[in-house]
C-alpha positions in Angstrom: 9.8 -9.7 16.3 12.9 -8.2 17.0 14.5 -7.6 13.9 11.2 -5.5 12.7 11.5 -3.6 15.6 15.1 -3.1 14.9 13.8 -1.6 11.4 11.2 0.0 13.1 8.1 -1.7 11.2 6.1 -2.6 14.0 2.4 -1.5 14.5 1.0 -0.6 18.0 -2.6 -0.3 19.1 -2.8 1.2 22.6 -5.0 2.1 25.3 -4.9 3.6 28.3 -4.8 7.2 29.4 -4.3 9.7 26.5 -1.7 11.9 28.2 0.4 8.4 29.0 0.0 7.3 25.1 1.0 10.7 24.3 4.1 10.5 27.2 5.2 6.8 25.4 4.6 7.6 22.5 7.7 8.6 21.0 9.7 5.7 22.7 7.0 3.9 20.8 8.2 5.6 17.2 11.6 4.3 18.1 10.7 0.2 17.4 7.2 0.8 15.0 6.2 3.1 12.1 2.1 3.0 13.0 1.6 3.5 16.6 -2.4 3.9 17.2 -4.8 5.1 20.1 -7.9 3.0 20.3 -9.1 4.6 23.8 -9.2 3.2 27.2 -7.5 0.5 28.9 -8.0 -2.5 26.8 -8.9 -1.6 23.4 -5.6 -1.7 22.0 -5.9 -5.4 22.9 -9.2 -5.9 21.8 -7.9 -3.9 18.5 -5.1 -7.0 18.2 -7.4 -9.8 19.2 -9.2 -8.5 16.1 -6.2 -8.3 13.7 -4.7 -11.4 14.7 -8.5 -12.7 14.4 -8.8 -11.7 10.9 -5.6 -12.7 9.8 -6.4 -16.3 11.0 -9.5 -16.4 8.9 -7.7 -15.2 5.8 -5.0 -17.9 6.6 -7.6 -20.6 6.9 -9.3 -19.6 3.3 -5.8 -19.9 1.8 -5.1 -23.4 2.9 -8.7 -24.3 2.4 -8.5 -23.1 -1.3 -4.7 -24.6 -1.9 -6.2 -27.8 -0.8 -8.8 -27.7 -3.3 -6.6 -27.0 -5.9 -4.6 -29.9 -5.2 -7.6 -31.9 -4.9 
């Protein structure tokens, strides 16, 4: 959100053309400490589809086991 951007903590995957990465890419440095190149057009969304993805899953197994430790 905004206040890690403020601090500069955010992560970004990108794709596109390398020489416009490379153009943004210090404006990039200004609101996020990892900023990645996955490769063309799309894969830096494909890249956060994935994270988000497997954050979701590692979500689910928490509440699934904190539920059967209640049980």
């Amino acid at each position: 959100g905004v206040g890690a951007a403020r601090a500069g903590n955010l992560t970004f995957m990108v794709g596109g053309v390398e020489q416009e990465f490379n153009a943004a890419k210090e404006l990039l440095t200004c609101m996020g400490s990892n900023v990645i190149y996955c490769g063309e057009v799309g894969t830096g969304q494909a890249a956060k589809i994935c994270n988000n993805m497997l954050l979701a899953v590692s979500m689910i197994g928490t509440a699934e086991a904190m539920n059967l430790g209640i049980r």
